[in-house]
C-alpha positions in Angstrom: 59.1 147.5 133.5 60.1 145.9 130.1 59.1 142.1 130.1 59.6 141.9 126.6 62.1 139.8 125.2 64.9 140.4 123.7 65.3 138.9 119.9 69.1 137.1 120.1 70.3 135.1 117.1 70.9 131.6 117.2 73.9 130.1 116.4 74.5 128.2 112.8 77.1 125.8 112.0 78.1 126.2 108.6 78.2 123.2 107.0 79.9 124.1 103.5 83.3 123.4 104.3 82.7 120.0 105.5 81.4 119.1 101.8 84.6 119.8 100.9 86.2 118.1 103.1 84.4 114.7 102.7 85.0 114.9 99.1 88.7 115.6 99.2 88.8 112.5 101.9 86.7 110.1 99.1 89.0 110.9 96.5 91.9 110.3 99.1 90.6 106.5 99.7 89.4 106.0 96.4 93.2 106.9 94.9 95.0 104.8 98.2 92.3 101.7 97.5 93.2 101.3 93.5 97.2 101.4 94.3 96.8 98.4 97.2 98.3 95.2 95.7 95.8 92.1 96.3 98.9 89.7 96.0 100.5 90.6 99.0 102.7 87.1 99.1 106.5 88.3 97.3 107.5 86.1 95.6 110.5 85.9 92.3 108.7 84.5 89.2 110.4 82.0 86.8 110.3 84.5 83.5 108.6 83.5 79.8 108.3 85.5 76.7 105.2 83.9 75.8 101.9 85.2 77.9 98.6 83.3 78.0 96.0 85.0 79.4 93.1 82.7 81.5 90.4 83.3 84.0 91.8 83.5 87.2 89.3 81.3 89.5 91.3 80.9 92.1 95.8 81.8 93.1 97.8 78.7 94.9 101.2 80.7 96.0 104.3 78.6 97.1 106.9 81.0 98.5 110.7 80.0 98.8 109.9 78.8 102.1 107.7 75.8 100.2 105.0 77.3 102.4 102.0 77.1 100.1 98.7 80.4 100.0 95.2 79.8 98.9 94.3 83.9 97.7 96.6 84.8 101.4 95.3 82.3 103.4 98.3 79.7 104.5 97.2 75.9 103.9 99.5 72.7 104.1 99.1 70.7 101.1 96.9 68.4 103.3 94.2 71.1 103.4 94.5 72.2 100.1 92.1 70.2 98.3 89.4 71.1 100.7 90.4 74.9 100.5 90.3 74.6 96.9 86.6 73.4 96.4 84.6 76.3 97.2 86.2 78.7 95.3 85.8 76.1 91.7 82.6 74.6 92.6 81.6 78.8 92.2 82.9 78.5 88.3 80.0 76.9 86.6 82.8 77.1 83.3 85.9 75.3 83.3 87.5 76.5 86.4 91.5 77.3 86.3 93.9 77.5 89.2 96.9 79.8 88.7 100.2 78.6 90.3 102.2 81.8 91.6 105.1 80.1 92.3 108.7 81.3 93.3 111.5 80.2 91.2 113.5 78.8 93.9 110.7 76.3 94.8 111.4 72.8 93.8 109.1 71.5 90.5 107.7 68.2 92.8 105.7 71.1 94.8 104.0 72.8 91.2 103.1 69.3 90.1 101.6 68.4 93.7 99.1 70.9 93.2 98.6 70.7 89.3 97.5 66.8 90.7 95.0 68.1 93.3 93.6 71.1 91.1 93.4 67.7 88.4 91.8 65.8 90.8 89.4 68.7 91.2 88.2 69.0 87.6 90.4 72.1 87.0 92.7 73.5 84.8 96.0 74.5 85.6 98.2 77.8 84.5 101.7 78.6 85.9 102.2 82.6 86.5 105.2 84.1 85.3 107.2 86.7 84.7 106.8 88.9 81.1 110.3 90.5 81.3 110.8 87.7 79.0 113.3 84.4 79.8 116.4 84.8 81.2 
């Protein structure tokens, strides 16, 4: 009688292909990440030759709708001055709030929030378009 054992292999999971695999998927979500747009409110900017560049602290949107964005959150002008403080009490520097506003909205709307973002010690810079004026 053999009682002996018989030697069998154990099974192996090859693991080489999934390197490749993880890597392709990194480069995937690395490529898709740098093309999403973190101004996902549309709106039609008045247009300017001129550019002046400034330190964004902080984007107030008003869409054609004179429904007004704090980064993408939705605020009433009400709430905006409390929405607004946390994000310039962060600048130790002079803080700026950039109006991204549409060109259909009316100019008593801009000026209501260059008077809070004044209230708040801030400076104020209106986004527009550099296809030049039109």
């Amino acid at each position: 009688m053999n009682l002996r054992r018989r030697h069998r292999e154990e099974a192996e999971v090859h693991t080489g292909p999934l390197n490749d695999i993880l890597f392709i998927l990194l480069l995937f979500f690395l490529i898709v990440s740098t093309l999403a747009n973190p101004n996902v409110v549309k709106l039609s900017q008045p247009k300017s030759k001129s550019d002046t560049k400034a330190k964004q602290t902080v984007v107030v949107s008003i869409d054609a709708n004179k429904q007004f964005y704090v980064g993408t959150t939705k605020v009433t002008i009400d709430e905006l001055k409390a929405k607004l403080q946390p994000f310039l009490a962060k600048e130790p520097d002079q803080p700026s709030v950039v109006i991204n506003a549409d060109k259909s909205v009316p100019v008593d709307d801009v000026v209501q929030v260059m008077r809070v973002a004044r209230d708040l010690g801030a400076r104020t810079v209106l986004a527009v378009d550099k296809n030049g004026a039109q």
